[in-house]
N, C-alpha and C positions, 0 to 999 in steps of 0.2 A: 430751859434753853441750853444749859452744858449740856444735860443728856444729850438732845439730839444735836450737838455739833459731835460726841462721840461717836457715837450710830452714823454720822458721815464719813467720818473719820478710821471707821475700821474698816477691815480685810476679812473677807469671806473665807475661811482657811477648810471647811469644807469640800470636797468634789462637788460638781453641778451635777454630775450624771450619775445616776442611779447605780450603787454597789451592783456587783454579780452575785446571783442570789447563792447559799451556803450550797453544799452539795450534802445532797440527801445520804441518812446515816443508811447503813445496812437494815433490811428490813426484816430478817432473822426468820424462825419457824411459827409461823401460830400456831395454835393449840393442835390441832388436826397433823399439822407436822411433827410435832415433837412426839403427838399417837402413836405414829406408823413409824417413828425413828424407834420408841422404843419396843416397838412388836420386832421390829428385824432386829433387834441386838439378842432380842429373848432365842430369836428362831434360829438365829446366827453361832449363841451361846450352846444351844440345843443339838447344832446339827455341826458341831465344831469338829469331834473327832472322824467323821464321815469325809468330812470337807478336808482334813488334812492327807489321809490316806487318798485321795483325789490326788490333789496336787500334784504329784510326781508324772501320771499318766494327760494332766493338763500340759507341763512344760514337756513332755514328749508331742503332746502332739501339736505344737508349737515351730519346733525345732523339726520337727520330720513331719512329714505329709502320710505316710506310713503310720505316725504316732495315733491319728486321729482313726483309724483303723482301728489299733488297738483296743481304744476305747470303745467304740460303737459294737465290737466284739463280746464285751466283757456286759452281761444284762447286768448285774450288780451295779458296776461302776456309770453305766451309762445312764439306769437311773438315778443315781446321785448326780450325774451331773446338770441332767434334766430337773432336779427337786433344787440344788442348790443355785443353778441361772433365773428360777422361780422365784428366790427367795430374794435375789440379787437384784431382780428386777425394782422392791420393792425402795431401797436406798437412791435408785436411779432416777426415780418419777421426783423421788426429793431434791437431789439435786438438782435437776432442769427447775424444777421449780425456782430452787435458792438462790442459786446463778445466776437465771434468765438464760439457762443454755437454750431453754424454748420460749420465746415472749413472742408472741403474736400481739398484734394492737387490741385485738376481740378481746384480750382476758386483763386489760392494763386498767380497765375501771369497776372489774369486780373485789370485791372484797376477798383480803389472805384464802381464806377455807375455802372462797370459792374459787380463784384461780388456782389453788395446789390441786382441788377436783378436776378443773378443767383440762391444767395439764397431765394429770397422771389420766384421764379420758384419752389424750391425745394421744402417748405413750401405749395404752392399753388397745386401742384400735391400729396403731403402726403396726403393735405384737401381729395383731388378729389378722391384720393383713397381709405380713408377711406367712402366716399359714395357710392362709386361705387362699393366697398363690402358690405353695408348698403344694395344695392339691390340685389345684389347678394344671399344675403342669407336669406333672409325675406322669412319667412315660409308662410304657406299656413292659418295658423289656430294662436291663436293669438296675432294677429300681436299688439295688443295696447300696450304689456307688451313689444314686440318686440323695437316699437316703443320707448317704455318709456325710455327703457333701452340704447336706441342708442342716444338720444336725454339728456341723463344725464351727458353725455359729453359735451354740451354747456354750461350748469351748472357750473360743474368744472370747465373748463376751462375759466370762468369769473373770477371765484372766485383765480384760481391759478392767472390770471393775476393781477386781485388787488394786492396782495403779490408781483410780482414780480415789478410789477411799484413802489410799495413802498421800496423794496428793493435796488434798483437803487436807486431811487432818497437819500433812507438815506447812503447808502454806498458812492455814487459817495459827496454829502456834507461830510462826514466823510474822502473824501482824501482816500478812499481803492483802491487797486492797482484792474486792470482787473482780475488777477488770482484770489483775493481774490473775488470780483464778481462773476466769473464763480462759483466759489466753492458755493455758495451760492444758485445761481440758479439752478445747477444742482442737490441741496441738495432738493431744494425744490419740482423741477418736480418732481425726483420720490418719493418723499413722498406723493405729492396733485394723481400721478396717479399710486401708488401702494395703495393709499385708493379710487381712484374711480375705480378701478377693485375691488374691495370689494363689494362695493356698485354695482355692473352693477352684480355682480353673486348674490347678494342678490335679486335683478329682475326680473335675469334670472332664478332663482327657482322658482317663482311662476308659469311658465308655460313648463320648462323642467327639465330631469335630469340632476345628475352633471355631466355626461357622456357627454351630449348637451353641456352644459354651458362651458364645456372646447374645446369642439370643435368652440362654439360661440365665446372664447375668442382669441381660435388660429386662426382665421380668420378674428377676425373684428377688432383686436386690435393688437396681437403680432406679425401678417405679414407684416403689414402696418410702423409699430412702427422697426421694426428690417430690414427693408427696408432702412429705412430712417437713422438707425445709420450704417448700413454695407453702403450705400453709402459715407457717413461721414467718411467711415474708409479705406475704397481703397483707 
């Protein structure tokens, strides 16, 4: 009888409504990711002093639209730059993974190993596509500005990689949360690739009009590019 005049007598100090569930930890590398992280450090370590004598004729052709000439001039260095955006590629397909800089709903209920495949597939077919318009559209007449201009993209896209490895590595030592990463990376791409459509129409003037150059852009760039985010977005 005292118990239950207690049990009337107290206060529910509890919430009635349901906690908000914890917020999921980081999901880190699986096994298949930490593979291919350490193949690019070997390849990276490997092809280091190649990549350093790069560098200089990378931030010219950054700074000057002339620069990227230079380069595409020089067979030595242009194959280096062509072997090392290859190699750069492979860091890339990991981080969209680690991110979520690419999460589609299709890959949110397959298992780690299977969605790092899925996306570095997604990644590997963007590549293929943007060449396979590369030929598509190569005119008859000339082709070397053609060239320059499609190949200025290996360029950048070293140069944005640098940036974003170091971004990682100082945000992830700094304790920033993922959201705070994405925010970053995705600040950066299109900053690095709304200045090298700058630079790729500045190219494409020396041998068409602006007329061209936007139909060159809508094809070789923003089909390929809006591909890849409308897949990301179903």
């Amino acid at each position: 009888m005292l118990l239950q005049e207690m049990l009337q007598d107290s206060t529910l100090l509890l919430p009635r409504t349901p906690s908000a569930p914890a917020a999921p930890a980081s999901e880190g590398l699986p096994l298949s990711g930490a593979i291919i992280t350490v193949v690019f450090v070997i390849l990276a370590i490997l092809f280091l002093h190649r990549f350093l004598q790069l560098v200089p004729y990378l931030i010219d052709s950054f700074f000057r639209a002339r620069g990227s000439s230079t380069l595409e001039n020089s067979v030595r260095f242009s194959h280096d730059r062509n072997l090392q955006a290859l190699i750069l590629a492979i860091p890339a397909g990991v981080i969209m993974y680690r991110y979520r800089l690419y999460d589609p709903s299709f890959v949110h209920n397959l298992a780690p190993d299977a969605r790092l495949l899925a996306v570095c597939a997604a990644w590997t077919l963007y590549l293929a596509l943007r060449q396979f318009l590369y030929w598509c559209f190569r005119p008859r007449r000339r082709q070397d500005f053609y060239r320059l201009a499609y190949y200025a993209s290996y360029s950048y896209f070293i140069l944005l990689m640098i940036i974003v490895l170091l971004t990682v590595g100082i945000v992830s030592a700094c304790g920033g949360s993922d959201f705070t990463m994405r925010l970053f990376l995705y600040t950066e791409i299109i900053v690095f690739y709304a200045y090298y459509l700058f630079r790729k129409s500045q190219i494409l003037s020396l041998f068409c009009t602006p007329f061209h150059i936007f139909l060159y852009l809508c094809g070789l760039e923003f089909l390929p590019t809006a591909m890849l985010v409308v897949s990301a977005s179903l």
